[in-house]
C-alpha positions as CSV (number, residue, x, y, z in Angstrom):
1,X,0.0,0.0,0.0
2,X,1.1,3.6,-0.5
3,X,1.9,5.7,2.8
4,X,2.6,9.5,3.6
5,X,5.7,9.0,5.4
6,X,7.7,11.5,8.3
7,X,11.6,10.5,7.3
8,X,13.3,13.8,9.3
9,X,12.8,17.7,9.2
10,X,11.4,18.8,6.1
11,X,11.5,15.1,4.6
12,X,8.1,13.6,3.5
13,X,7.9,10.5,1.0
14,X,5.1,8.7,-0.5
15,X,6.6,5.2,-0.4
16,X,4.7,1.8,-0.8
17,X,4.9,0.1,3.0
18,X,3.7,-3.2,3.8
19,X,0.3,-4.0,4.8
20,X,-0.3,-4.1,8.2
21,X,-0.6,-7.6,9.4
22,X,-4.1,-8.1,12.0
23,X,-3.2,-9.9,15.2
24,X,-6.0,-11.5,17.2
25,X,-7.0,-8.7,19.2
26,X,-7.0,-6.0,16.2
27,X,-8.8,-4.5,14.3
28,X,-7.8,-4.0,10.4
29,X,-9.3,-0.7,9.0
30,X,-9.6,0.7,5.4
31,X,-8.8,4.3,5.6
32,X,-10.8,6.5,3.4
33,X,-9.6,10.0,4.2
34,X,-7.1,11.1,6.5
35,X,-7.3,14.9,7.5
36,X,-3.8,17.2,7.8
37,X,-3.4,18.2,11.9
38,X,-1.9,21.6,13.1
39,X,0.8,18.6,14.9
40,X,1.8,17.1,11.2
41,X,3.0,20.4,10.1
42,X,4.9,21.2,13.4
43,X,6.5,17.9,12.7
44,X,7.2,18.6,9.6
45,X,8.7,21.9,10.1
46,X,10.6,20.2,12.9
47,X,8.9,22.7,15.7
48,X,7.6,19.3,17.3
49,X,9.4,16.5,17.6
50,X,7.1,13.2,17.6
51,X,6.7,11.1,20.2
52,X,8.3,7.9,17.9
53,X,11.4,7.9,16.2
54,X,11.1,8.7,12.3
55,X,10.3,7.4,9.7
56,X,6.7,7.0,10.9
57,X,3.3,6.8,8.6
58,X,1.7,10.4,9.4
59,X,-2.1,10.9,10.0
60,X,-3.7,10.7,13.6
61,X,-7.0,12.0,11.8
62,X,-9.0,9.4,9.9
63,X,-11.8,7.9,9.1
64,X,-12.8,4.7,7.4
65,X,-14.1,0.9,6.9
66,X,-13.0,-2.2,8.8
67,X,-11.8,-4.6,6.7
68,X,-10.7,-7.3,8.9
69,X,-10.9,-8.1,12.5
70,X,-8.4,-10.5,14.5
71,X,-10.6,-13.9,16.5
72,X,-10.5,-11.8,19.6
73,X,-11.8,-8.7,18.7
74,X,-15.9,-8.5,20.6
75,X,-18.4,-9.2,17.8
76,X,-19.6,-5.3,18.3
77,X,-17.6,-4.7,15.1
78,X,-18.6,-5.6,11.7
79,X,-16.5,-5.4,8.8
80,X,-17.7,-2.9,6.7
81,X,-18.9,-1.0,9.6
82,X,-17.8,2.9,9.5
83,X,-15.0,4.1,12.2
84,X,-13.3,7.5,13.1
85,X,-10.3,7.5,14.6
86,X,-9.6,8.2,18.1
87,X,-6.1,9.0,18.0
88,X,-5.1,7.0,21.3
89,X,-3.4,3.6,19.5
90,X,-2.5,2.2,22.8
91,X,-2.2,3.1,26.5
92,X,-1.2,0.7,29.3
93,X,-5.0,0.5,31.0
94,X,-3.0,0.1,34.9
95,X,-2.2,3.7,35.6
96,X,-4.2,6.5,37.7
97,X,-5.3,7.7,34.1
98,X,-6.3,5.0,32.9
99,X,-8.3,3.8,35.8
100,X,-9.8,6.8,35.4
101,X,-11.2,6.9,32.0
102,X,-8.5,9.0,31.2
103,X,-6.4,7.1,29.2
104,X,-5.2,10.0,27.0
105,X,-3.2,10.9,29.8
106,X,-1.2,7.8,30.1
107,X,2.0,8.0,30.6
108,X,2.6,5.0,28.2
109,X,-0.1,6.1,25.8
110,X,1.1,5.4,22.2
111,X,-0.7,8.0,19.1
112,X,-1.0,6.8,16.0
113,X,0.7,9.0,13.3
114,X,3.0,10.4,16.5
115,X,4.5,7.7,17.9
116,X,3.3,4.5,16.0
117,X,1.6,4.4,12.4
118,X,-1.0,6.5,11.6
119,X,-3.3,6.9,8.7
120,X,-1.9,8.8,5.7
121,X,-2.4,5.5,3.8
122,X,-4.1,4.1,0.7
């Protein structure tokens, strides 16, 4: 698939990247647009550094399909069913935040197209 990706200050590529491979507890989305974020130009510019180490997929602003979902995920989800992102990809569920509903607080909290992938894809 083809990616928007964050290789260093000033340094964006559109490269082909694998596909992301669904674990049993994920869910596999089909992103249909992606939006540009006031934090994507910062780290563009290099006025913020990302969370994650370059090169990283940008977009932390999506919307789209699921298109697969791993044997654990709760049959809630449907594929085809129509998601926005909420840009939290992981946090560590343990912490005072967490426990308190706050996960985007975490300490450990992981943001897609910041720190892991995000969804400048197609």
């Amino acid at each position: 698939m083809k990616a928007v990706v964050l290789c260093g200050k000033g340094q964006v590529e559109f490269r082909e990247v694998p596909e992301p491979v669904i674990g049993d507890d994920d869910i596999l989305l089909e992103v249909k647009a992606c939006g540009i974020c006031g934090s994507d130009l910062h780290f563009y510019y290099g006025r913020l550094e990302p969370m994650g180490q370059v090169p990283f997929i940008m977009g932390h602003e999506f919307a789209g399909v699921i298109a697969g979902i791993g044997k654990n995920v709760s049959d809630y989800w449907k594929i085809g069913d129509r998601v926005v992102s909420e840009n939290t990809g992981d946090a560590c569920g343990r912490c005072p935040s967490c426990a308190a509903g706050n996960f985007v607080a975490c300490a450990h909290r992981q943001t897609m197209g910041c720190s892991m992938d995000g969804g400048f894809t197609k």
